[in-house]
C-alpha positions, 0 to 999 in steps of 0.5 A: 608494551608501547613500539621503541618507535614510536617512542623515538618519534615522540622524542622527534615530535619534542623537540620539534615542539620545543622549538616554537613552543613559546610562540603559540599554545601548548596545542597538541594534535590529538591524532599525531599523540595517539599515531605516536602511542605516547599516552603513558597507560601502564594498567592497560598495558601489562608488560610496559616498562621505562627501562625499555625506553632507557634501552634506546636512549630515551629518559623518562623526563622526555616522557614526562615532558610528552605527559605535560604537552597534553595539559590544553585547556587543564593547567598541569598545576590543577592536575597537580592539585588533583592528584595530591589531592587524591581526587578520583578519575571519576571525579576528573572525568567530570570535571574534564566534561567527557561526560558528554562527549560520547560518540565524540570521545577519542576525537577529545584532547581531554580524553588523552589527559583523563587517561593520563591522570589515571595513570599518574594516580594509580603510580601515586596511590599504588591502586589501580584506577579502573578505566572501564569502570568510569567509562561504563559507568557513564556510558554503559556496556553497549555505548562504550562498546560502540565507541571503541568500535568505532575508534578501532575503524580509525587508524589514528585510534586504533591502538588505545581502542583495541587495548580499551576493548580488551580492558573491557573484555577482561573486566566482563571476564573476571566478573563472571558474565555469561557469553549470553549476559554479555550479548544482552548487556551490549543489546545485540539482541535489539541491533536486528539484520544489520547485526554482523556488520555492528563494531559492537559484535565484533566486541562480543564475539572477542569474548565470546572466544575468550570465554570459550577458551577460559570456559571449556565446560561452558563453551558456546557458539555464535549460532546457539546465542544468536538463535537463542535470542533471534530464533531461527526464522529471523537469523536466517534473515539476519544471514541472508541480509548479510550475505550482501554485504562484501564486509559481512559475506563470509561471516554469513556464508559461514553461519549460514552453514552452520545452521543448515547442520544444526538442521541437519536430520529436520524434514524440508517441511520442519524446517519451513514451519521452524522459519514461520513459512507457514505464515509468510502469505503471498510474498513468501518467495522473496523472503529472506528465509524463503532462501535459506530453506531453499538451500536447505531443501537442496542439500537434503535432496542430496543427501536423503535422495530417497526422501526428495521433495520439491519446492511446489509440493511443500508449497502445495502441502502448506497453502493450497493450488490457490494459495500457491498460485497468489504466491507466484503471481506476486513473485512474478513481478519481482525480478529477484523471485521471478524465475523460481515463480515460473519454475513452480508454475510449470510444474504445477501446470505439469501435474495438472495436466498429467492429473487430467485436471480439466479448466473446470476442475481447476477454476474450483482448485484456485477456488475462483467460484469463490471470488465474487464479482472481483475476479477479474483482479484476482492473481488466480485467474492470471493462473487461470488463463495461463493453464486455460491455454496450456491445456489448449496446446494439449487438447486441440480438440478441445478448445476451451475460452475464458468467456465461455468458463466465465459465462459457465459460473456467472451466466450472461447477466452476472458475467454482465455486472461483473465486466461494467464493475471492472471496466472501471477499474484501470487494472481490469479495464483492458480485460473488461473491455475485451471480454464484453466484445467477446461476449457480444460477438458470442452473442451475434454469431448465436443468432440472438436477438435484441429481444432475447438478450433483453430478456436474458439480461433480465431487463424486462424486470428491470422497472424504474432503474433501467436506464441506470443498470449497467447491464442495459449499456450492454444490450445497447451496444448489441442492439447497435452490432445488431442492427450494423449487421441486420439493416432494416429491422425494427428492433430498436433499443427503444422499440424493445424498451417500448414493447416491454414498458408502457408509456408511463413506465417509460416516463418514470424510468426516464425521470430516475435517469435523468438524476443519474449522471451515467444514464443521462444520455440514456434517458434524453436518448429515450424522451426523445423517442417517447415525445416524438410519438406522442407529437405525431398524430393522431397523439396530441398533448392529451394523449400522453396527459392520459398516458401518464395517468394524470386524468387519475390525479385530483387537483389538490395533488396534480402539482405534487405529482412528478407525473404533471411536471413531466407532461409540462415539460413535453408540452414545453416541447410541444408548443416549440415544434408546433408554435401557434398551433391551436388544438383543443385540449378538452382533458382539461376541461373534461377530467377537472372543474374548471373552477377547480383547476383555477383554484389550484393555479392560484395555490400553486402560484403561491409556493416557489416549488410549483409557482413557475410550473402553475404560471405555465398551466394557467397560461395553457387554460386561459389559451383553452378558455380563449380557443373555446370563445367563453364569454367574459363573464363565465370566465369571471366566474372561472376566475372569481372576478367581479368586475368585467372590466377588471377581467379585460384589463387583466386578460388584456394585460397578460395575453394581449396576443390571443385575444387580438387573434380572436378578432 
């Protein structure tokens, strides 16, 4: 029934329109007509009744003149037409466009007159025009729902909403829908965590207790229809998102205790497979239903006492020591799971002492051994390092250290790789970098050599890639401590480097490192050296010709052989130290035919790999023939030139310097 009072305030609202009607349009605030409830919806409305108005003064016509005023953009001759003409309020919803008006629906003037059109033709026709049914309809059971829902939110809307609600309530009633077909036919099912906090639930559970009192025999509970369409695992996260909310907080708690009695009599551990904790992973502690369980594991710790458990052992009998440690490491990160994380750590850490776990027994326990060369980054051996050192505060006498565990499972060499590989990682560079000070310093206080750790390391059989192995960064920077701490001694890197690798070894490990960015200062580091040696006496260019076994090496490959480039280049060096120094070079002469060679020169000059490398050693053979006094002619012959003089001329031209010397 529509309040006298705000009848009175229609009459209010008249006669103040009246006023001033013929100065503007028949505009009507479409807010103050619904704050006023004046829409006259007696299929809605049960027990109206006029002669309520007649009781306080008010004449029907004043209601009809209200009726009129919301005629804004449909003349009331065109309603008129329509209703003598029978026309639908299908047909008028169409044609008012509501149509499309959807979430904007009561905020339309046209709603107000569609609604009335509905009235004014079921007093016509003496059928009842059904609202819902255009509504739904256009809209469907959910949408419309939301509407509504929405407009019960506002107060200038709330009134015809809630009484549209209850219209559509009684229309699912009447037909016969289960609470569950309702659920699914407002797709509740789909609406997910934020569901409690939906208009749209608030419909359903209206008739949800409508139903139940309709329906004794049939009677349901919001818990059995949300777990039946949700399952357990995501209403408790449904209920734990909720629980955080002020509007929907009570509503949580409330189902929440609902579910704990439905569990009522389940083991902790049914309950933690039933919430798919079994397969939450690694994030398991800051899961939704990780709390309801809690709360649950609680309660039934209170009331079975005789069958407590606790959180570590359900943890511990679903994934493991190591699985359990991966999942506090990750919550120990996360402030809202952190102080359950060290809880759980504590008394794993407890139990192993107790148990006489040593480090040993549980570096196999978090199955590190297992891990690889990534262990570093590993969560477990956070675990790890954090028992290592409860276990120390226990067992003074038995001092234990991550190096020496580490170098237990890796040995020195693989403990080595592994600490170059996280050294170039940010997230372990610190503990790499740290460990590998450690280590040298384990090494230096055990006596060890330079040359025992290159053997240790297996450097020795490192070949061609030595310079470039991670391993040998290391043993450079013992060599270093070891020298800083034994002044004096011979053991050098390149020293040791040189009494396991011959010259020749060292040339091609030199050339491979030079290719690499990361040992190239290795490998300039070890030419210096190399080229030094052959430079002091009585070396001499030949010396390391035959070092790099090039006196093996015919003409027709000499150019081809990396070998020759590098002697090229020692001499390059050579010539620099010691500009205008004549020293015979009789491995020339003596390993090819000096025709031969000169053959060879002359090929070489013709490809563009080897042209640069050939002008260099033709300039080398024409010093050496110049340094040997050759006369013109056999170096005609050498050569392939006929004409003396053109030799001359061509000799003259290219190495005017050298021969002016000879006089």
């Amino acid at each position: 029934m529509w309040g006298y009072g705000a009848v009175i305030m229609a009459v209010a609202l008249l006669v103040n329109a009246d006023a001033s009607f013929g100065q503007r349009d028949a505009a009507i605030n479409f807010g103050d007509l619904l704050k006023l409830n004046i829409v006259s919806t007696s299929r809605l409305l049960r027990g109206y009744n006029t002669e309520d108005e007649e009781r306080v003064g008010v004449p029907s016509s004043v209601v009809e003149k209200a009726k009129a005023m919301v005629m804004t953009t449909v003349s009331a001759e065109k309603l008129a037409s329509w209703l003598n003409k029978g026309k639908s309020i299908d047909d008028v919803f169409t044609r008012l466009q509501l149509a499309k008006a959807r979430d904007k629906l009561f905020d339309n003037p046209q709603f107000l007159t569609w609604l009335n059109y509905a009235d004014d033709l079921t007093a016509k026709t003496g059928r009842e025009a059904s609202i819902i049914a255009t509504l739904t309809a256009h809209y469907s059971d959910d949408v419309l729902a939301k509407i509504i829902g929405a407009a019960k939110q506002v107060e200038n809307t709330q009134g015809i909403a809630t009484r549209l609600e209850m219209s559509q309530v009684q229309g699912w009633l009447a037909g016969g829908k289960t609470a569950d077909e309702v659920f699914t036919a407002l797709k509740l099912d789909k609406a997910g965590d934020d569901i409690l906090a939906s208009p749209v639930f608030d419909t359903w559970k209206t008739y949800l207790k409508i139903f139940n009192r309709e329906n004794p025999s049939s009677q349901t509970s919001w818990l059995a229809s949300l777990t039946a369409h949700y399952g357990d695992d995501a209403l408790a996260q449904i209920i734990q998102t909720a629980k955080k909310v002020g509007a929907t907080r009570s509503e949580a708690v409330a189902l929440e205790m609902a579910q704990m009695q439905r569990w009522s009599g389940k083991l902790p551990d049914e309950v933690f497979t039933l919430l798919k904790l079994d397969k939450a992973g690694d994030d398991i502690l800051s899961s939704p239903q990780f709390v309801s369980w809690n709360t649950y594991l609680k309660i039934f710790n209170k009331e079975h006492p005789d069958k407590k458990t606790s959180l570590f052992a359900t943890l511990t009998a679903q994934y493991g020591d190591d699985g359990v440690s991966r999942i506090v490491e990750a919550a120990l990160k996360t402030k809202s799971s952190s102080a359950i994380a060290k809880s759980i750590q504590a008394e794993q850490f407890q139990r192993w002492i107790v148990g006489g776990k040593s480090t040993n027994d549980v570096f196999f326990l978090l199955k590190l051994n297992k891990v690889g060369d990534d262990i570093l980054s590993s969560p477990q051996l956070d675990t790890f390092t954090k028992y290592m050192k409860a276990f120390n505060k226990e067992n003074t006498d038995n001092q234990k250290t991550l190096l020496a565990t580490l170098t237990t499972h890796y040995g020195d060499e693989g403990l080595t790789r592994v600490l170059d590989a996280a050294k170039k990682v940010e997230a372990t560079k610190s503990i790499a970098t740290n460990l590998e000070t450690a280590q040298i310093q384990h090494w230096l206080s055990a006596r060890k050599t330079p040359d025992n750790v290159f053997t240790m390391l297996n450097l020795d059989k490192a070949g061609d890639n030595l310079l470039a192995s991670p391993l040998f960064t290391t043993f450079t920077k013992f060599t270093d401590a070891y020298h800083a701490e034994n002044l004096g001694t011979k053991m050098t890197t390149s020293w040791i480097v040189g009494y396991h690798y011959n010259a020749f070894e060292l040339a091609k490990m030199i050339i491979v490192g030079e290719k690499i960015p990361s040992s190239v200062k290795a490998a300039k580091r070890m030419e210096g050296v190399l080229f030094k040696d052959w430079m002091a006496a009585p070396n001499s260019p030949d010396h390391a010709f035959k070092a790099l076994k090039l006196n093996q090496v015919g003409t027709k490959k000499l150019f081809k052989d990396p070998m020759f480039n590098y002697w090229m280049k020692f001499l390059d060096d050579f010539n620099t130290a010691f500009p205008g120094k004549n020293i015979e070079r009789t491995i020339l002469a003596t390993t090819y035919k000096d025709q031969d060679l000169w053959k060879a020169i002359e090929a070489a000059k013709t490809n563009t790999k080897t042209k640069e490398t050939a002008n260099k050693l033709e300039t080398e053979v024409l010093k050496q023939i110049i340094f040997a006094k050759k006369q013109p002619i056999d170096v005609a012959k050498v050569m392939n030139v006929c004409d003396v003089l053109r030799l001359n001329c061509l000799l003259k031209g290219k190495y005017k310097s050298e021969i002016d010397s000879l006089g």
